[in-house]
C-alpha positions in Angstrom: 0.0 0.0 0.0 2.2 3.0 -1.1 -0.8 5.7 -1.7 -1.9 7.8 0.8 -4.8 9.2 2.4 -5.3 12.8 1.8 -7.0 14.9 4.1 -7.1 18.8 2.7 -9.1 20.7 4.4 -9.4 23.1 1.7 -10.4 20.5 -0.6 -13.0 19.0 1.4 -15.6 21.2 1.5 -18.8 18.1 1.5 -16.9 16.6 4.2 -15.9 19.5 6.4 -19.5 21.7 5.9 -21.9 19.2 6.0 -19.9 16.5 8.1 -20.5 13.8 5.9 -18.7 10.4 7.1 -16.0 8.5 5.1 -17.5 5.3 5.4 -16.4 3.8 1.6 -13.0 6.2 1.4 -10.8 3.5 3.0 -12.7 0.5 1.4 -9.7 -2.2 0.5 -7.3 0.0 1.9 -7.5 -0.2 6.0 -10.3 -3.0 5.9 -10.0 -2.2 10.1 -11.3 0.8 9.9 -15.1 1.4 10.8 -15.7 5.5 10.3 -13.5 8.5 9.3 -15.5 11.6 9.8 -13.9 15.4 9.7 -15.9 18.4 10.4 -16.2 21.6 11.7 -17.4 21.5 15.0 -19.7 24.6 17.4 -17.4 26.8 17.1 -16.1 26.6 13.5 -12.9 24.2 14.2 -11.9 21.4 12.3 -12.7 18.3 14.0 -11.4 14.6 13.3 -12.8 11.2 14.9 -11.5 8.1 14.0 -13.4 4.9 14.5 -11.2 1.9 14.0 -12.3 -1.7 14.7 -10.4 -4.8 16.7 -8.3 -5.8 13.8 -7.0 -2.0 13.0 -3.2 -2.1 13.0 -0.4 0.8 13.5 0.2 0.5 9.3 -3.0 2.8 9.5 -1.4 5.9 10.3 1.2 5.7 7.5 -1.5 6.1 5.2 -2.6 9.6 6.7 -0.6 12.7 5.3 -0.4 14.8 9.0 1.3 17.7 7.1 -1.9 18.5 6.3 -3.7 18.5 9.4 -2.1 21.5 10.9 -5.6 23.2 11.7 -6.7 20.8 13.4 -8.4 21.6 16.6 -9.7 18.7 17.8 -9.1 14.9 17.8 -11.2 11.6 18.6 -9.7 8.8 18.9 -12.2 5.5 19.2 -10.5 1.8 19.5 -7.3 2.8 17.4 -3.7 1.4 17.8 -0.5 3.8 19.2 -0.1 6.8 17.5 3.3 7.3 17.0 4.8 10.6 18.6 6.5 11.9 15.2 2.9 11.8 13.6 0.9 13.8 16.4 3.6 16.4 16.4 2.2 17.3 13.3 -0.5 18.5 14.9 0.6 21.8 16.1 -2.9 23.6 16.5 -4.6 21.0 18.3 -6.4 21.8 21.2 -9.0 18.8 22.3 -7.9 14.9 22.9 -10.4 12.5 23.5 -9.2 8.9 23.7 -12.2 5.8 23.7 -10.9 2.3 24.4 -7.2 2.8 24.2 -5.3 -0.4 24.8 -2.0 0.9 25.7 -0.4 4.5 25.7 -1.1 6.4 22.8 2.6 7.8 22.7 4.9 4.9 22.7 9.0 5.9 23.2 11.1 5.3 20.2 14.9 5.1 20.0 16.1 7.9 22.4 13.3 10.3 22.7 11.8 11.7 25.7 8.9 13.6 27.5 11.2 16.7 27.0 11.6 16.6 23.3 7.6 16.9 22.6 5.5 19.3 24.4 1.8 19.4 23.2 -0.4 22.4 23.3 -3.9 20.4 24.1 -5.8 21.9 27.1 -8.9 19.6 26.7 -8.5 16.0 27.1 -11.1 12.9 28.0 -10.3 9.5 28.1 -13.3 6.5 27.7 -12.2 2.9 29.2 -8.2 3.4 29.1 -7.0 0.0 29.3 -3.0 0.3 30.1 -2.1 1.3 33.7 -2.5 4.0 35.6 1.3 5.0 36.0 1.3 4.6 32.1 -1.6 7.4 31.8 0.8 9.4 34.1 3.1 9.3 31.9 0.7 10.7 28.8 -0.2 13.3 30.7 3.6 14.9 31.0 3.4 15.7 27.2 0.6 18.3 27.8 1.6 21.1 30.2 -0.9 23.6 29.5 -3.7 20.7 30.4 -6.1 22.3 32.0 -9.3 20.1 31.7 -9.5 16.4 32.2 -12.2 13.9 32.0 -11.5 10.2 33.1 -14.9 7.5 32.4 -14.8 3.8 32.9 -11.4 3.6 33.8 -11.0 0.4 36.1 -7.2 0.0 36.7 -6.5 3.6 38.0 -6.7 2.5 41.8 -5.1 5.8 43.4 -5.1 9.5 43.0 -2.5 11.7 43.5 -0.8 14.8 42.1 2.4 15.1 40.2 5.1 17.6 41.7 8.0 18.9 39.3 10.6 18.1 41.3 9.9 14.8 41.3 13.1 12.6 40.7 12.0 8.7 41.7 9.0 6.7 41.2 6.3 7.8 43.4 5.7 5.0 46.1 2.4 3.3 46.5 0.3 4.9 49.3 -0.5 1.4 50.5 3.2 1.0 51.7 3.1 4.6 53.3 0.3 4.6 55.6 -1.0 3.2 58.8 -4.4 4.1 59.5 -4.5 3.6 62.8 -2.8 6.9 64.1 -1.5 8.1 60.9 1.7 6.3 61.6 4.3 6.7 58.4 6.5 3.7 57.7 9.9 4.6 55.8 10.0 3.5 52.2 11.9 0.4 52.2 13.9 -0.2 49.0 14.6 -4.0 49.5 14.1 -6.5 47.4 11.4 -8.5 49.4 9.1 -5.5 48.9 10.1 -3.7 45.8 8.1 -6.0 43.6 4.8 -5.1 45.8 5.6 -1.7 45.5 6.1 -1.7 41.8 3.4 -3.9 41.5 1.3 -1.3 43.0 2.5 1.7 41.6 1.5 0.6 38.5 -2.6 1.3 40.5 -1.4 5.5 41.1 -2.4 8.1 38.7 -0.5 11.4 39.3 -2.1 14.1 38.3 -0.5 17.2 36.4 -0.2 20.0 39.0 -1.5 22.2 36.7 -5.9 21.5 36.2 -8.3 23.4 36.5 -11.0 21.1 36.1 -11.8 17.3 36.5 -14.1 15.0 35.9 -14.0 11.2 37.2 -16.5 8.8 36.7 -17.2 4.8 37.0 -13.8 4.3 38.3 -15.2 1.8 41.0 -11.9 1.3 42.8 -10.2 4.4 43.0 -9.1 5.8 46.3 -8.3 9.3 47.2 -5.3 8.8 49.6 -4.1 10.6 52.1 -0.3 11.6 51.9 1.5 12.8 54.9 4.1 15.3 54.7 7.0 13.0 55.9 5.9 10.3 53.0 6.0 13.1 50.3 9.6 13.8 51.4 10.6 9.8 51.1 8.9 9.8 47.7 10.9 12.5 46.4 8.1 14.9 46.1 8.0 18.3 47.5 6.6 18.1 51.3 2.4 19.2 51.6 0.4 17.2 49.0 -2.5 16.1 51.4 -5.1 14.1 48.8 -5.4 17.1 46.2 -3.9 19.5 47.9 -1.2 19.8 44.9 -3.8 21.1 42.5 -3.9 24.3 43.5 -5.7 25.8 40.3 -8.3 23.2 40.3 -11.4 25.0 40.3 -14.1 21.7 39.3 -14.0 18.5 40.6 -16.5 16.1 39.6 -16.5 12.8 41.1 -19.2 10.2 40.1 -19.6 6.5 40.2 -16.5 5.5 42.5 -17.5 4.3 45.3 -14.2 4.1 47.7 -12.8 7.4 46.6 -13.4 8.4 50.5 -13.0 4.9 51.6 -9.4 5.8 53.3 -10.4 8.7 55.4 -12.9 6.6 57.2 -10.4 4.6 58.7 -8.9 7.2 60.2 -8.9 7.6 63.6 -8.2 11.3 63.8 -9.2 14.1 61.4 -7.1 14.1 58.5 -6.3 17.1 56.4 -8.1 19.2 53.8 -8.5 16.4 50.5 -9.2 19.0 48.2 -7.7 22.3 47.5 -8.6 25.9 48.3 -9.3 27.0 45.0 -12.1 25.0 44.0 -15.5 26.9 43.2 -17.1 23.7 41.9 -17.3 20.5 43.9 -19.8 17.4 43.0 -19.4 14.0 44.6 -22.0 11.2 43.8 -21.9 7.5 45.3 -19.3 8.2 47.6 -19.8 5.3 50.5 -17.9 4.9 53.5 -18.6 3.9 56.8 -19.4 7.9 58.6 -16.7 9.4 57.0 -15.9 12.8 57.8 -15.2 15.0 55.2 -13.1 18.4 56.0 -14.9 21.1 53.9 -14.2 24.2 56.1 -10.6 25.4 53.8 -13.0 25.7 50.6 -13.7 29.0 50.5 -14.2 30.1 46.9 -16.3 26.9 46.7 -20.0 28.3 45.1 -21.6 25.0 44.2 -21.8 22.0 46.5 -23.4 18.9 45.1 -23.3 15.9 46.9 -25.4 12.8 45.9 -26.2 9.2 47.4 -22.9 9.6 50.0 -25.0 7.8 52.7 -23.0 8.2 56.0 -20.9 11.0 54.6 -21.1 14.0 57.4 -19.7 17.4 56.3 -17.1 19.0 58.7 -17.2 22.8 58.5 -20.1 22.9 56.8 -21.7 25.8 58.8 -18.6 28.2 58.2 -19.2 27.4 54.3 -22.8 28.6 54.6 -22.3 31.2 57.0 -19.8 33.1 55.6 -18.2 31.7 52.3 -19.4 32.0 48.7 -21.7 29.3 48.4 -24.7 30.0 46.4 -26.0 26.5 45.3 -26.0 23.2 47.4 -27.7 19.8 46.5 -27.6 17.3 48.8 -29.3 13.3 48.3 -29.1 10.4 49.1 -26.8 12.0 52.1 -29.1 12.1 55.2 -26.3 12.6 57.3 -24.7 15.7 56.2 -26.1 18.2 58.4 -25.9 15.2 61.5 -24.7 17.4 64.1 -24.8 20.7 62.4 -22.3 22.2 64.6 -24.1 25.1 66.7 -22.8 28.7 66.1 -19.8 30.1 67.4 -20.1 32.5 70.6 -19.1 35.6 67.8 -21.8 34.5 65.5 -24.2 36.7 66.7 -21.7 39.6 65.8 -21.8 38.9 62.0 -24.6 40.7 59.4 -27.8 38.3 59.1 -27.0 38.9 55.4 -23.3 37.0 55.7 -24.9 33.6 54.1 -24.7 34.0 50.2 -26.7 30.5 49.2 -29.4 31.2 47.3 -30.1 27.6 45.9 -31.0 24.7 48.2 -32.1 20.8 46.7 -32.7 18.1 48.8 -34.7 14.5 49.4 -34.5 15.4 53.1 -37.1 17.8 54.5 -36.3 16.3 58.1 -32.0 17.2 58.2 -33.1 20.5 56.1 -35.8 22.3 58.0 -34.2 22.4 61.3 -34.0 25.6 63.2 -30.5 26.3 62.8 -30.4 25.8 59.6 -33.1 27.9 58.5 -32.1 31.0 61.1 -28.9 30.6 58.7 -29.9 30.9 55.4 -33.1 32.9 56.4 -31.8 36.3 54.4 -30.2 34.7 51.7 -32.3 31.4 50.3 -34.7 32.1 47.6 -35.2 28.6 46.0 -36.0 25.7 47.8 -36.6 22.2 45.9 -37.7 18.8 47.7 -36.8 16.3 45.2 -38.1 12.9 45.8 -38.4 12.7 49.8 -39.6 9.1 49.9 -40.4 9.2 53.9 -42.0 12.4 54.6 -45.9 12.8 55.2 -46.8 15.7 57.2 -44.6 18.8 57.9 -44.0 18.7 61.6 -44.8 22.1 63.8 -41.1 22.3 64.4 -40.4 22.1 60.6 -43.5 24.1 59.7 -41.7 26.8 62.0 -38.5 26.4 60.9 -39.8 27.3 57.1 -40.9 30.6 58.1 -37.4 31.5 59.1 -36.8 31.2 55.5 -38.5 35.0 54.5 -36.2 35.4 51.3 -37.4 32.6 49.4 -39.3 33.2 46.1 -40.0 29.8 44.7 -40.7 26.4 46.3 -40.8 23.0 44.2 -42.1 20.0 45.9 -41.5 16.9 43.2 -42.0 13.7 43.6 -43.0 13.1 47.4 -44.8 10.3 47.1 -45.8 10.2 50.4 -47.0 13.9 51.8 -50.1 14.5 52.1 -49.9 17.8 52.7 -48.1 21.5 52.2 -46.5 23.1 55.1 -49.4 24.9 56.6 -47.6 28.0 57.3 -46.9 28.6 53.7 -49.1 31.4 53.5 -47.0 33.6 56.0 -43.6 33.4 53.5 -43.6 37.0 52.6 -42.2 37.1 49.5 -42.6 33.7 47.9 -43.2 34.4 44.6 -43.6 30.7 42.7 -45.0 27.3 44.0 -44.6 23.6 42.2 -46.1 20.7 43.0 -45.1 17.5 40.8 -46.1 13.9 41.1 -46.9 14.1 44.7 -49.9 11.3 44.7 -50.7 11.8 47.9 -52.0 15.6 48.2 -55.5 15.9 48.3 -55.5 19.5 48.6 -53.7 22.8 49.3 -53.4 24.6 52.6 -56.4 25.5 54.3 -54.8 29.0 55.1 -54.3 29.8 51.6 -51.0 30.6 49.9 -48.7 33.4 50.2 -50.1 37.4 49.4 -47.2 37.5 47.2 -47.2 34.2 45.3 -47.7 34.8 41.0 -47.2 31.4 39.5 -49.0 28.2 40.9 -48.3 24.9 39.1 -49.9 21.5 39.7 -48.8 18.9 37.8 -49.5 15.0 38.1 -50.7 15.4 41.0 -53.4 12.4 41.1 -55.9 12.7 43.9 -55.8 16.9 44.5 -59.3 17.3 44.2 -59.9 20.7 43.8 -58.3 24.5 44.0 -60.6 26.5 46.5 -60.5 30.4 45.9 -59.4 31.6 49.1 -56.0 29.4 47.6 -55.5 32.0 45.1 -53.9 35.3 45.9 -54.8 38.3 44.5 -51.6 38.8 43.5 -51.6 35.5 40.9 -50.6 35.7 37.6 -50.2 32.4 35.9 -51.8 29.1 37.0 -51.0 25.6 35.5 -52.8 22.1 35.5 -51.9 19.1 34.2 -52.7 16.3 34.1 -54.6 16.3 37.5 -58.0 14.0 37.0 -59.3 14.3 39.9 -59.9 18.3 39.4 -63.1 19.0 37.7 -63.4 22.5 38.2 -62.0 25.8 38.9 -63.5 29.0 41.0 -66.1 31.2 39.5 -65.1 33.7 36.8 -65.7 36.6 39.8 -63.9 34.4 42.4 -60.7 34.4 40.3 -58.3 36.9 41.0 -58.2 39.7 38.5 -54.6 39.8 37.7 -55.1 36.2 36.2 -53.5 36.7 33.3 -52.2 32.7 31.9 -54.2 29.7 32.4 -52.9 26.7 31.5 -55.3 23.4 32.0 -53.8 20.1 29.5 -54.1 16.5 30.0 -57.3 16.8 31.7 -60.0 14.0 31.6 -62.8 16.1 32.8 -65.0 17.4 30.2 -66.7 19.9 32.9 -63.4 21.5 33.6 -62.8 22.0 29.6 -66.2 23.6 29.6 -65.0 26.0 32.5 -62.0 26.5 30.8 -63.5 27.3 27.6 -66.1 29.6 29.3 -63.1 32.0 30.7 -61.9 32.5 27.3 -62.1 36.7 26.9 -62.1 37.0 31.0 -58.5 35.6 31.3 -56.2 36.9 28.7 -54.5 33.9 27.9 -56.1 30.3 28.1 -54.4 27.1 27.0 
């Protein structure tokens, strides 16, 4: 096979305007090769995925002419063999890397090259069921250093986290050989030759990360460990001294970890507090399916974190969790599937009192847990500053309690509450109607509700939705304020009707009534047609 494959952008004007594939191109010529697609992508970059199938050998890429791939912005790599390191230096404008079912390291050494010789300009990479080792990856990742983001999915052998220091001269050693949990004890690094093999065997589990991200995404690694790395190991290993867990990622501003289930696993054998795990800097931090056995997590250094979201942790409890809402940044939180985060919410410091009401800044608060959320404390805290409030799916709760009920009024900044998929609650909080300035109220898929609150709804309130909301029988007129402007139904069978035209508040102005099986409530709906100004 002596010809090659031309790729010109110039000259491909079908293939890089209207994206069309190259299905037939390489018919008879790479007979492993499934799809060859370039385009330009969102934002008017050229864009190259390559699909290879099982049999698709390294002979491939001698049949692609690089040289003419210097615009290339972005790369996608699916089931293909090494890419030799002479041919992706061709690619000197390219930006995005995204690597699905690798077998080994994309970048395999020839003759006497090094790390040092090729320095890639990509800041965007992902990486889809990597199937080499984790100190291999490592070693990919030192050809980019102006990597900022980084997404790891599926990736089963990376079995440790840590972050890569410059000065680093040896191998890093396996935090299993380093630590005692009980006490923290350090044992020295022993370089015999009864445990080097279990420590190379090991090392081959660590991922170092470059020093250098800014955001990071991990997901369906199911036995990766964050691991905590006392000062005195990071000296034996060569490494600068203060990398607790991610400490050394000290631009990191997301972290997303999803789908690993023992990434805390280490710190709840700990039998005193450890340090920080993540850095300072982060504004972003999501952690979903996160087990342990009441592990304490040390939040309380994260202050330019804005968005906590923490999902299905179980026993994880926050530590420092009131000095994040009290006085940091945060504007969003989302906790489920976490009932014991607020365990314990540690009561406010004598000064407290001394600080503004105003000093919380969360605005945004989900949760599946109305009991851990509307607790006094917590409400007196975020009573300025909250203005949405969502219950997503509490499966336990069925009346609000007079303590809760209580604790909601505290809340007089919120605007809108959503209440979806509480299978079990009968009812709304009955104070609802003395939230000031409550401005919107939801109600989806709550089965139980037969009605709304007897007291009526807020003075303020001007959107009402009920939606799928099976046995709510009716909407009474004292339940609509004078101040409403929109009200939606749907799909609600067991309301048949609405008020009377003059019991409807006049500033009505959108009514919205679909998937209803009532043919009287049509004929209402029909008859206000002219009164209300729109009527769907």
């Amino acid at each position: 096979m002596s010809s090659k494959l031309k790729i010109v952008p110039n000259c491909c004007p079908f293939l890089l305007f209207l994206g069309l594939a190259l299905h037939a191109l390489l018919s008879g010529v790479a007979s492993g090769l499934d799809n060859l697609v370039c385009r330009k992508n969102y934002k008017s970059e050229y864009s190259l995925d390559i699909k290879g199938m099982i049999n698709l050998d390294s002979t491939f890429w001698n049949l692609l002419a690089f040289d003419n791939l210097t615009e290339l912005k972005e790369l996608k790599m699916h089931r293909c063999p090494p890419l030799p390191l002479h041919h992706f230096h061709m690619l000197s404008s390219l930006k995005t890397l995204r690597l699905w079912r690798s077998s080994s390291i994309i970048f395999p050494l020839v003759g006497g090259e090094s790390c040092a010789e090729y320095q890639f300009q990509v800041e965007c990479m992902s990486i889809v069921e990597w199937g080499a080792s984790a100190k291999e990856l490592t070693q990919l990742l030192a050809y980019f250093p102006n990597l900022s983001e980084l997404n790891l999915w599926d990736c089963d052998k990376i079995l440790w986290l840590g972050v890569a220091e410059k000065r680093a001269k040896t191998t890093p050693v396996p935090p299993s050989s380093a630590v005692k949990a009980d006490g923290v004890q350090i044992e020295q690094h022993q370089q015999q030759d009864g445990t080097r093999g279990e420590e190379e065997i090991a090392a081959e589990g660590l991922l170092l990360l470059p020093p250098q991200l800014q955001q990071l995404e991990i997901r369906l690694c199911p036995e990766l460990s964050l691991r905590f790395n006392p000062v005195d190991y990071n000296r034996e290993a060569g490494r600068t001294a203060g990398g607790q867990g991610l400490q050394g990622l000290r631009f990191l501003r997301s972290l997303d970890i999803t789908g690993c289930p023992r990434f805390l696993s280490f710190y709840s054998s700990l039998s005193s507090s450890p340090c920080f795990p993540f850095p300072a800097s982060l504004e972003c931090l999501t952690l979903e399916g996160a087990v342990g056995t009441a592990t304490l997590l040390p939040l309380s250094n994260l202050t330019a974190l804005t968005n906590l979201s923490i999902w299905g942790c179980w026993d994880l409890r926050g530590e420092g969790l009131r000095p994040l809402l009290a006085q940091g940044p945060l504007t969003k939180l989302t906790v489920r599937g976490t009932p014991n985060l607020f365990t314990g919410f540690e009561p406010p410091p004598p000064h407290e009192h001394e600080l503004p009401s105003s000093s919380s800044k969360l605005q945004e608060l989900d949760t599946d847990d109305v009991a851990s959320t509307l607790a006094a404390p917590i409400c007196a805290l975020l009573s300025s500053s909250l203005t949405e409030l969502r219950f997503w799916e509490d499966k336990e709760v069925e009346r609000f309690t007079k303590e809760q009920d209580e604790a909601l009024q505290l809340l007089t900044s919120l605007e809108r509450i959503r209440f979806w998929k509480c299978d079990k609650l009968q009812c709304l909080p009955a104070g609802l109607h003395r939230l000031p300035n409550l401005k919107r109220l939801d109600i989806y898929r709550c089965a139980a509700i037969r009605s709304l609150p007897k007291d009526g709804l807020p003075s303020s309130l001007q959107g009402l939705e009920i939606d799928s909301c099976s046995t709510n029988r009716s909407v009474p007129k004292k339940c609509l304020p004078s101040s409403l402007q929109k009200l939606v139904i749907i799909n609600c069978p067991a309301i048949r009707s609405l008020p009377k035209v003059g019991d409807l508040p006049s500033s009505l102005g959108e009514l919205v009534v679909r998937d209803s099986e009532s043919e009287e409530l049509r004929r209402h709906c029909h008859k206000l047609i002219g009164t209300v100004p729109i009527v769907i």
